[in-house]
Every structure is written in C-alpha cells, then in structure tokens.
C-alpha positions as CSV (number, residue, x, y, z in Angstrom):
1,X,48.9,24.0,-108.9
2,X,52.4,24.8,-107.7
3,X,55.5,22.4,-108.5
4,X,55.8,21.5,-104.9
5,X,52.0,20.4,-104.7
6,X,52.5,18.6,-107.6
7,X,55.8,16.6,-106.3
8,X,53.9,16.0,-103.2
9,X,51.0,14.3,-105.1
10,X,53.8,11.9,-107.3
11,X,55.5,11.3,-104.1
12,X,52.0,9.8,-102.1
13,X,51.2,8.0,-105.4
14,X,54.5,6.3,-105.5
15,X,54.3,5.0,-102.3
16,X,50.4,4.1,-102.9
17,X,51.7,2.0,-105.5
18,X,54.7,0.7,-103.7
19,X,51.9,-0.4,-100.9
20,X,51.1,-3.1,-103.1
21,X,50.8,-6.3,-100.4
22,X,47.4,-7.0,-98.9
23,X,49.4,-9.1,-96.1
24,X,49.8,-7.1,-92.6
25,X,53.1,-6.0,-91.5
26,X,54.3,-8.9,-89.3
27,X,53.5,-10.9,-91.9
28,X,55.7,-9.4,-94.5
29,X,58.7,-9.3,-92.4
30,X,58.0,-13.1,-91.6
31,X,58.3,-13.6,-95.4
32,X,61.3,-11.1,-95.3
33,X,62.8,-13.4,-92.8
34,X,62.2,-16.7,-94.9
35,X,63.3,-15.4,-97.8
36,X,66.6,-14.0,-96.3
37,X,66.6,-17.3,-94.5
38,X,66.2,-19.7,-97.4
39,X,69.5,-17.5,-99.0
40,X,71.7,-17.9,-95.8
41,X,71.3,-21.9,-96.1
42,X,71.7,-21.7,-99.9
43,X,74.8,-19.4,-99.6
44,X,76.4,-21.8,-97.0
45,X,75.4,-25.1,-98.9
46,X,77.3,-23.4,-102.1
47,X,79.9,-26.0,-102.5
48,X,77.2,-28.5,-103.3
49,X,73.7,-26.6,-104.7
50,X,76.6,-24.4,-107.0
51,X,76.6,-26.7,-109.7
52,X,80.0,-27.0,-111.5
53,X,83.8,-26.9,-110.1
54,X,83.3,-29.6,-107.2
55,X,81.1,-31.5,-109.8
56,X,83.7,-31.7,-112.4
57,X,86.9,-32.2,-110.3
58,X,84.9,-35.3,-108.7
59,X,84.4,-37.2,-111.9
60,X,87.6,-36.2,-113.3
61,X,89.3,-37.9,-109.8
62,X,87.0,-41.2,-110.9
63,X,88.7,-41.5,-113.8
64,X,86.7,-39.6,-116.3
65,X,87.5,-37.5,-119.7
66,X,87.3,-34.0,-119.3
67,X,84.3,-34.0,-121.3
68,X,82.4,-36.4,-118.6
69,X,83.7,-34.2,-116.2
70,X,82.2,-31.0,-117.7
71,X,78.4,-33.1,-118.2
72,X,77.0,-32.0,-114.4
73,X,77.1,-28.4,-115.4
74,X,75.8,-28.8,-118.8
75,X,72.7,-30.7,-118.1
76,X,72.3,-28.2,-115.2
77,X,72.3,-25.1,-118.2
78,X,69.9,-27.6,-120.7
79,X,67.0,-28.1,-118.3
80,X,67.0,-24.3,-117.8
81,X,63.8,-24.4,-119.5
82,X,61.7,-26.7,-117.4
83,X,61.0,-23.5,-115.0
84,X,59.0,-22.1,-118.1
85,X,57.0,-25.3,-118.3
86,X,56.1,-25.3,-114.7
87,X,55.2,-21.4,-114.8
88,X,52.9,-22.5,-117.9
89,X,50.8,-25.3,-117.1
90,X,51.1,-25.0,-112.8
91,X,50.5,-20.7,-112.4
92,X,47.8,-21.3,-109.6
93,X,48.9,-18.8,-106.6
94,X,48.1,-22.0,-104.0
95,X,50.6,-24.1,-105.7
96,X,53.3,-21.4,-104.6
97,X,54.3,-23.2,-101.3
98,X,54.1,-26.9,-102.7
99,X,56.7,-25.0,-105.6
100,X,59.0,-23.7,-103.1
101,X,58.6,-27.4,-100.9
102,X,59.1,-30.4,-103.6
103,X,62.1,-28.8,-105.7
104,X,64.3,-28.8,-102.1
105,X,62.9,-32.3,-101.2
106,X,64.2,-33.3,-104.8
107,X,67.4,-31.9,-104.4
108,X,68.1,-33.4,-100.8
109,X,68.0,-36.8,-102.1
110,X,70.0,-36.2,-105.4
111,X,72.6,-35.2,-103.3
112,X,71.8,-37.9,-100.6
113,X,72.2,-40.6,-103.4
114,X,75.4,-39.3,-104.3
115,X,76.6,-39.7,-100.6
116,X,75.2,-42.8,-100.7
117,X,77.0,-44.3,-103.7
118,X,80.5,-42.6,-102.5
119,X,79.9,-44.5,-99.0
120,X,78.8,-48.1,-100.4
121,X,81.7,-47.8,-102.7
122,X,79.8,-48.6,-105.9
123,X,81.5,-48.8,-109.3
124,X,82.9,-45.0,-110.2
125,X,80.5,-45.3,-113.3
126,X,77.6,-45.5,-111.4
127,X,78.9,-43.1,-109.1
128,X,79.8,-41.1,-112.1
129,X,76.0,-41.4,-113.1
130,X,74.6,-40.1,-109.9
131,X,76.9,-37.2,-110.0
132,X,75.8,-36.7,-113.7
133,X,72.4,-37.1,-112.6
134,X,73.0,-34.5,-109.5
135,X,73.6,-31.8,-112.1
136,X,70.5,-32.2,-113.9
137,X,68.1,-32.5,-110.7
138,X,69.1,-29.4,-109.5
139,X,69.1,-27.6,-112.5
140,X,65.2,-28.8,-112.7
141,X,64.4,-28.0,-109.2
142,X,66.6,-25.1,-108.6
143,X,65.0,-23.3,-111.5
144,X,61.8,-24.0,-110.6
145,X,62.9,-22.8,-107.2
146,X,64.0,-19.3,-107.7
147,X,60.9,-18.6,-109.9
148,X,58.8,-19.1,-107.4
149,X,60.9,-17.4,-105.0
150,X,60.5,-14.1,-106.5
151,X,56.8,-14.8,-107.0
152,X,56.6,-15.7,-103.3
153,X,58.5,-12.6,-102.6
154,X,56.5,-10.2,-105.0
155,X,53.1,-11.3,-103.7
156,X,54.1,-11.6,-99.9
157,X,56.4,-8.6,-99.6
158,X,55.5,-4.8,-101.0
159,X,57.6,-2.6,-102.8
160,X,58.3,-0.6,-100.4
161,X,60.1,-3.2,-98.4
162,X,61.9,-5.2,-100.5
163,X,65.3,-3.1,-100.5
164,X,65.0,-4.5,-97.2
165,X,64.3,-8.4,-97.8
166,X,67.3,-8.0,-100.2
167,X,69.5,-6.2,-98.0
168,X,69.2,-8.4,-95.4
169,X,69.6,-11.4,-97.6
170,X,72.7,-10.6,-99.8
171,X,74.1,-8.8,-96.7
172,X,74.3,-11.9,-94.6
173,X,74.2,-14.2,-97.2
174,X,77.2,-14.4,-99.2
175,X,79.2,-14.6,-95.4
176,X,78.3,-17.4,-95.1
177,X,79.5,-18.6,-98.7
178,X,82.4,-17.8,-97.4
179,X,82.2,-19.9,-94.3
180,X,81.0,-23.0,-96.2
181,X,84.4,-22.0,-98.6
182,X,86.4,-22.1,-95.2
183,X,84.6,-25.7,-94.4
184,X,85.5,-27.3,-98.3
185,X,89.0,-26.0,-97.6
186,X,89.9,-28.0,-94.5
187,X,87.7,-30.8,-95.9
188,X,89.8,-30.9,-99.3
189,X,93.1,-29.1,-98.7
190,X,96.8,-31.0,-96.9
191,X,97.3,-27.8,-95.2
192,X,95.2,-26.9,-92.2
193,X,93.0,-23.9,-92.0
194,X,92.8,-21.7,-89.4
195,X,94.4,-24.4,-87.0
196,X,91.9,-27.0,-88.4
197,X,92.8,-30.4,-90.0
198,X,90.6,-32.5,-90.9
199,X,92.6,-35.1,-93.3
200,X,89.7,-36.7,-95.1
201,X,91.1,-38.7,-97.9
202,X,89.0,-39.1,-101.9
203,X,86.6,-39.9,-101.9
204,X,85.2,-39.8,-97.9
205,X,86.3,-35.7,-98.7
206,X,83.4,-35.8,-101.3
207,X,81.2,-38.1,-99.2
208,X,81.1,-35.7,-96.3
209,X,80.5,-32.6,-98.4
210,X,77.4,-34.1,-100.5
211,X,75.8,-35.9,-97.3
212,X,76.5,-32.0,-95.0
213,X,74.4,-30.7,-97.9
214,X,71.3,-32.8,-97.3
215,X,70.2,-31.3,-93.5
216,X,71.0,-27.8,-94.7
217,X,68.5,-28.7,-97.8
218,X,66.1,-29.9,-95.4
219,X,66.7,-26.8,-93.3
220,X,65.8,-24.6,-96.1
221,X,62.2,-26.6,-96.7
222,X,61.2,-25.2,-93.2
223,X,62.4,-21.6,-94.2
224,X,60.5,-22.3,-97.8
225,X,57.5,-23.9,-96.0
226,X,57.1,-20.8,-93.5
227,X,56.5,-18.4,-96.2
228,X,52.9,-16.5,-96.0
229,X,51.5,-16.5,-99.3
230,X,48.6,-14.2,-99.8
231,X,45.8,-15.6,-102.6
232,X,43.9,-13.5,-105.0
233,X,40.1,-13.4,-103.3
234,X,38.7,-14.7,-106.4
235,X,40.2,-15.9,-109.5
236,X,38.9,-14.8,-112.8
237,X,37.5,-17.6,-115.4
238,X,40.5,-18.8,-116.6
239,X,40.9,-19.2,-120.6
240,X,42.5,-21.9,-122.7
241,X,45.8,-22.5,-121.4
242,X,47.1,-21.6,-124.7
243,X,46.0,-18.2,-125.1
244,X,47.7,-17.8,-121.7
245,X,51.0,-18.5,-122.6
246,X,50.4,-16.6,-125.8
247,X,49.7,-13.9,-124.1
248,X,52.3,-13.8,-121.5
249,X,54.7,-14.9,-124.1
250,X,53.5,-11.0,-125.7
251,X,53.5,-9.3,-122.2
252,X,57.0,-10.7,-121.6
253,X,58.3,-9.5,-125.1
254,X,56.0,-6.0,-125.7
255,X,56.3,-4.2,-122.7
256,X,59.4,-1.9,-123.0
257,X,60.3,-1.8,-119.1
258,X,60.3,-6.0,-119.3
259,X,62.0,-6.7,-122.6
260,X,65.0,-3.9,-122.1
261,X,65.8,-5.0,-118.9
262,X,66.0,-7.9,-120.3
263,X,68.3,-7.3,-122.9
264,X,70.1,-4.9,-120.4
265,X,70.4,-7.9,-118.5
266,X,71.5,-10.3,-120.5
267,X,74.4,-7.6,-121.9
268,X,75.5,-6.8,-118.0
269,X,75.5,-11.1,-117.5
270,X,78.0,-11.1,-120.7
271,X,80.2,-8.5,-119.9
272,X,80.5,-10.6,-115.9
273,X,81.3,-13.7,-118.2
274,X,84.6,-12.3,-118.3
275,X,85.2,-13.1,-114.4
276,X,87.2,-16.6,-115.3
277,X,89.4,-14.5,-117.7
278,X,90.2,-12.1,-115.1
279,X,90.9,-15.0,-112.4
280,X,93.2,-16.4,-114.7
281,X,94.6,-13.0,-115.7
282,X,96.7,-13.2,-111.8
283,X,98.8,-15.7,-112.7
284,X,100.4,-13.5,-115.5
285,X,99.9,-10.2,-113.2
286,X,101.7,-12.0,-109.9
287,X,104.0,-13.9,-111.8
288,X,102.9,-17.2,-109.3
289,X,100.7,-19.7,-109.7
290,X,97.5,-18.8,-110.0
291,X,95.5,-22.1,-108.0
292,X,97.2,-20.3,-104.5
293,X,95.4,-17.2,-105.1
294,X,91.5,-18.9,-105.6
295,X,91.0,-18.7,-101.8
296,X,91.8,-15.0,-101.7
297,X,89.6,-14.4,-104.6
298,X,86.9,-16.2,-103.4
299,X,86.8,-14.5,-100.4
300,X,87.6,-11.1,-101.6
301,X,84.4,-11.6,-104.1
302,X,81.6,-13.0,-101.5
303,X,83.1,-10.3,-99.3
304,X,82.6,-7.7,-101.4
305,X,79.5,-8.8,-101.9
306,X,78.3,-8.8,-98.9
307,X,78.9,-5.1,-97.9
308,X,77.6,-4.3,-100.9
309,X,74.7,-6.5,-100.4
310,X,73.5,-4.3,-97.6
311,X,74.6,-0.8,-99.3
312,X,72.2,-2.0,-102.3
313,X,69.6,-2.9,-100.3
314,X,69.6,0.6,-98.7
315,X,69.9,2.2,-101.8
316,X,66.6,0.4,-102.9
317,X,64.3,1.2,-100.2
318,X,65.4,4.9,-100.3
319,X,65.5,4.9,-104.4
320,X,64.0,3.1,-106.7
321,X,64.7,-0.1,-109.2
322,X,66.6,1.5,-111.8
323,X,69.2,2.9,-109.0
324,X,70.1,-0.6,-108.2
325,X,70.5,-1.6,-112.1
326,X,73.3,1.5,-112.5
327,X,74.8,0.6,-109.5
328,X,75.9,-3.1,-109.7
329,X,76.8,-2.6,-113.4
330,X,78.9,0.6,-113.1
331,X,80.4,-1.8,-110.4
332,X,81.3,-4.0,-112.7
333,X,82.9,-1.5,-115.3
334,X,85.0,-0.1,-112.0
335,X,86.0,-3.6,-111.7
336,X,86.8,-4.2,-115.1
337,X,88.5,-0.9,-115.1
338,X,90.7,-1.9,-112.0
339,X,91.9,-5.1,-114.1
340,X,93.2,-3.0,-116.3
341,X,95.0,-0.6,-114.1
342,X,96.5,-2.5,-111.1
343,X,99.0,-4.6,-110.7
344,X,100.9,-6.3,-108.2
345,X,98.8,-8.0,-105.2
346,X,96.4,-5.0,-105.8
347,X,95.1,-6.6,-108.6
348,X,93.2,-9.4,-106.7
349,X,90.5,-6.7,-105.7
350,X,88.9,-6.9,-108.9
351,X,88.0,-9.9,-107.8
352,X,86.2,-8.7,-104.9
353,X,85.0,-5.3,-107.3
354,X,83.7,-8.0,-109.9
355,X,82.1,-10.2,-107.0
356,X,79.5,-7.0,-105.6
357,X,78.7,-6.0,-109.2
358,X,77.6,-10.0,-109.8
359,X,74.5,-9.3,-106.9
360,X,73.0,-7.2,-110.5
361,X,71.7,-11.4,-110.6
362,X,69.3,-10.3,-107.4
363,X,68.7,-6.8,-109.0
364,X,67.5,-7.1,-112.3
365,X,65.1,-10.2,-111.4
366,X,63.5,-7.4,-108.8
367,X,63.1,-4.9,-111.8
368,X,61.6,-7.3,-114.1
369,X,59.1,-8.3,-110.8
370,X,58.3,-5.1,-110.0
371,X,57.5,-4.7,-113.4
372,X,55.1,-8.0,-113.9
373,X,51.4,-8.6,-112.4
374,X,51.9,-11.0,-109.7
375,X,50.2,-13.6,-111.7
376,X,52.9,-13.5,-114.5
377,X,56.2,-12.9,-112.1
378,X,57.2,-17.1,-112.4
379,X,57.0,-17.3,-116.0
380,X,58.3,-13.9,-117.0
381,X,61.4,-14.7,-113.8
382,X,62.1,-18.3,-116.0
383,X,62.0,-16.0,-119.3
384,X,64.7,-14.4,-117.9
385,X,66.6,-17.4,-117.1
386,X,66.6,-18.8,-120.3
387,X,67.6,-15.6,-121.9
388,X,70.8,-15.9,-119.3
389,X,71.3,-19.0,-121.2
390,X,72.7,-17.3,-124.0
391,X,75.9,-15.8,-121.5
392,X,77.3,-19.2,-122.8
393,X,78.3,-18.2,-126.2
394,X,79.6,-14.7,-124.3
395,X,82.3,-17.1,-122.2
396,X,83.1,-18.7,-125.5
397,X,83.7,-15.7,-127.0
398,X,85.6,-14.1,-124.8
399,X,88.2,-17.5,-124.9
400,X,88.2,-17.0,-128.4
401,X,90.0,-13.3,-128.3
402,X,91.7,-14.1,-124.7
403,X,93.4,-16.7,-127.2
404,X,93.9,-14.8,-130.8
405,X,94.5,-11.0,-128.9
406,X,95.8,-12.0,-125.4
407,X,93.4,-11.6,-122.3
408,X,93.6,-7.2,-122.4
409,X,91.9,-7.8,-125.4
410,X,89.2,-9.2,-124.0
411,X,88.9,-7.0,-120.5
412,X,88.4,-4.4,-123.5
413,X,85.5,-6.1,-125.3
414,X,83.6,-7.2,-121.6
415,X,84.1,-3.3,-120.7
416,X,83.1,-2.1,-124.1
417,X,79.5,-4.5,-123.7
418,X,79.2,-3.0,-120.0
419,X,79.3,0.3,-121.0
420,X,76.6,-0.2,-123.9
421,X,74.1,-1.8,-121.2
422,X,75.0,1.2,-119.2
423,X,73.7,3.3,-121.8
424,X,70.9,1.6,-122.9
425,X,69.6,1.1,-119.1
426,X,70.2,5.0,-118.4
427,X,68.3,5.8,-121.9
428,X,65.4,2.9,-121.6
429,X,64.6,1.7,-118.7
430,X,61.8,4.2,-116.6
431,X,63.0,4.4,-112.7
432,X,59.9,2.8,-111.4
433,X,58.3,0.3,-113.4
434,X,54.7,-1.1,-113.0
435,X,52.9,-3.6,-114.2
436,X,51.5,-2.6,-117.3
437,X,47.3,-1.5,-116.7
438,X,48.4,-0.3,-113.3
C-alpha cells in the first residue's frame, strides 16, 4: 500500500470519527447557535455573573472589612465542587436541558434579591448578606452550568464542527464584554462616556446593575432551553452508583490524554494567574496611576480576545485539538514575554496579548471533551474545575515573590511554568484524542 493510500485512509477515518453526532445538520447549528447565544448574554451580563471586583467594592462601600468584602468570591471558589456532586448522582442524558434551565432560574433571583434589598433600603448587613449569598448561588449554579454546557455541546454538536460553535462564540462574545464594561462605566464613573451621563448615585448605581442582570439571565434560559439534545436509544443497566463514580473517578485519572491535559491545564491556568501582577506592573512602567489605565486594559484584553476567538476557532475546524492548546499558551508566553520587553504606553498590550491567550479556558475543556464518552463529559468538565481550584495557591505565590524579588521576578517564574506546560503538552498530549474504547 503506498504512503498516499495510506494518508488517505487516516484522513477518512479522522473525519469518520469527527462525525460523531447522530443529530441532522440543522440541528447542530441550532445548538451552535444556542450555545454561542447563551455566551453573548453571559459575556454582556459580566459585571454581575463575574463574581468578584463589583462584589467586593459593593460591601466594602456598606461599610464592610476587607475581609467581608473579599467573602462573595470565596464562597463562589468553595462550592466549586457541587458540579461534581450533580455529575455523580444526576448523569441521566434527559436531565441535560432541566441542568442548563434551573441553575439560570437560580441565578436570576439571587441577583433579583439583591436588587431588591438595594431598592427597599434594608439594613447594609442584610444587604451585605444577599450579596454574600449572591456569590455562593452562582458559584453553585454557574458550575453546574458550564458542565453541562459542554456536555450539551459534545452530544449535540460533532467534532467536526465545533471550531465553529467556538469560533463564533468567543468571536462575538467577548464584544460584548466589552459593551456591558462601556454600560458599568457610565453607570459608576463622574465622567461621561462616550457623551453619555448617566449620574446614578450608591447605591441606585448597584441597584440598576444587579436588577439589568436579571432579564439578560432570563434571556439566556430561552437560549439554554432551545438546545437539541440527542438521547442514547437505549441505556445500558445501570450499576451501583458507586462503582460509577469509582470508575469515572479511574477514567478521569488513567487515561493519559485526560489527566495531562489536565495537569497541562492547570500549569497554563497558573502561569495566567500572573495577569493582576502584570495590571499592577503599569503603574510602575507609566509612572501614573494605575486605576486610569483599567478601562484600556479591559478593553484591550476582551478585544484581543475576540479576534482571536474567531482565528482559534478557524484553526480548530481546519486542525485538530492539540493546535488550539499550543496556540493560546504560546500566546500567553508572547504576552508574558512582551511584559518584559516594552515599556512606555506599549506596554498595555500585554494586557490585550494575556487576554486572547486566557480563551485556553474554552480550549482545554474542548480537549478534555473530545477526549471523554459523552456519558462522562459533566463529571470529567467539573474534575477539571476543581483541579482549577488549585490556581489559588499560584496567585498567592506569585504575591509572595512580587513582594520579596519585585514583580520581574515573578513575570520570570509565570513564564518559566508556561514554558514547562508548553513542553509537556507538545511531548504528551496526542493531536486528536478519543474517548478511550473508541
């Protein structure tokens, strides 16, 4: 058999395999469309369903400690294992839709009760509760959300086309992070922007921007609830619930294209913990302070990410997984790298460098799909999640040298744990993985 006949066997089984969705065409672009959809409204509800700054600069202008102030975003990071408890004990394909449907209800009235509280002018420690309590709903629901995203995405959507579904989505997506930035801005800020003035006064400021959130929730449980979800024809007999988890527990930490993307992905996450230091970094680099340069950085990094969002989604429909794992972290390390070059106003692009290398979030869940049986995708997606978790000690760290060896210390160490990810993705990780038995 001649090399060429050979390549042109791999190629027709490659895309046999990547023709992995029993759903007809219309009805994977639908889902392409929801799933793309769902992002758009998430992107442009960020200053709300983004658990953290907003959060903390809320309770801190009700009179709380910085350590109240910081609560929202750590119960948000704690209940980061209630998606795994969901994925064990609810993995039935028909409760996919329901799983997309009740954690955006949930959601829509933690953030509704917060309005409410702001606009009946209750006591600032129960508002100071509900805010509290904000955080943890949606780090309940949103995790269960995403998980079931993917799985939504992995059984309604094949291979083949899902450098398009996330093209599309973190194409558009992140512009209109940028918008809902523009709408916080002249919400929140004395000067106008862009002609626009709104002059809300704290805390009808916060009020609006809780109480916008809740339609745009409620938008996204139509985009959610319009997902086509293909079942298994028959399901086999199911064993003890135990011995599942077991053995996904095994799948998830045996099978070498799951477990070093994994670890590849929890190194690239680390070495993009160093984003705060390098925000920071500008007020030493432009000799100004640094709070009048957030708004360029913002932009320049959901900018960035959108162009890039489309470029990777490209690359992925004319590649293959891995392609998309090099790409966002060699991003990364040019951003890092840029840090430590420019100076001068030039420097702000590493903000915008460091914002397209952060879509290796969108990538490296794909990988780590593509590389589970559809039945397993939710719980091996929260798996992933909770190894994330870990990044925490990596922002820590990187404080700790930024504050005995000066910030260039630490742009060192984040590159230095970028390029050993690099390595260990280019030496471990096979181009296109499948779920193991297929």
């Amino acid at each position: 058999m001649t090399v060429e006949r050979e390549s042109q066997i791999e190629t027709a089984a490659a895309e046999s395999a990547d023709d992995d969705c029993p759903l007809a065409p219309r009805d994977q672009s639908r889902n392409v469309l929801c799933f793309a959809g769902f992002w758009c409204i998430y992107y442009l509800a960020a200053p709300i369903s983004y658990v953290g700054i907003n959060h903390a600069n809320l309770l801190k202008d009700l009179g709380n400690s910085d350590t109240v102030a910081n609560l929202p975003h750590a119960v948000y990071q704690w209940l980061t294992a209630f998606p795994i408890l969901v994925a064990w004990f609810l993995p039935q394909p028909k409760l996919v839709k329901p799983l997309l449907v009740i954690p955006l209800v949930g959601m829509a009235i933690a953030s509704a009760a917060v309005s409410a509280a702001l606009w009946l002018e209750l006591p600032s420690t129960t508002v100071s509760v509900a805010v509290i309590a904000h955080g943890a709903v949606l780090g309940a629901c949103n995790g269960v959300l995403v998980t079931t995203l993917w799985e939504a995405l992995r059984r309604g959507v094949s291979t083949a086309r899902r450098g398009q579904a996330l093209g599309v989505t973190f194409g558009v997506g992140p512009l209109l992070a940028c918008v809902g930035s523009l709408a916080q801005q002249a919400l929140f800020s004395k000067e106008p922007v862009g002609g626009i003035e709104l002059g809300i006064e704290f805390p009808q400021n916060y009020l609006a921007l809780f109480a916008a959130s809740v339609p745009l929730l409620l938008l996204a449980i139509v985009a959610s609830a319009s997902f086509v979800v293909p079942l298994p024809p028959e399901e086999p007999p199911s064993e003890s619930r135990f011995a599942e988890i077991v053995g996904g527990l095994r799948h998830f930490f045996t099978y070498r294209p799951i477990v070093f993307g994994a670890v590849a992905y929890v190194l690239v996450y680390s070495g993009h913990a160093i984003l705060d230091n390098v925000s920071m970094h500008a007020k030493d680099v432009l000799g100004e302070v640094s709070a009048t340069t957030m708004g360029v950085q913002n932009f320049l990094r959901f900018g960035f990410k959108a162009v890039t969002g489309g470029l990777l989604g490209w690359l992925l429909a004319k590649t293959n997984p891995k392609a998309t794992l090099l790409s966002t972290t060699a991003i990364l390390l040019f951003g890092m790298a840029w840090a430590l070059g420019a100076s001068g106003r030039w420097y702000l692009l590493s903000a915008g460098l460091l914002g397209a290398g952060e879509l290796f979030g969108a990538y490296f869940p794909n990988y780590v799909a593509t590389a589970s049986a559809k039945s397993q995708v939710r719980a091996n997606i929260a798996y992933l999640n909770l190894l994330g978790s870990l990044v925490g000690f990596a922002s820590v760290i990187f404080g700790r040298i930024s504050d005995r060896f000066g910030r260039i210390a630490s742009f060192h160490t984040a590159s230095g744990v970028l390029v050993v990810a690099m390595i260990l993705i280019i030496v471990a990780l096979p181009a296109r993985p499948a779920p193991r038995g297929a």
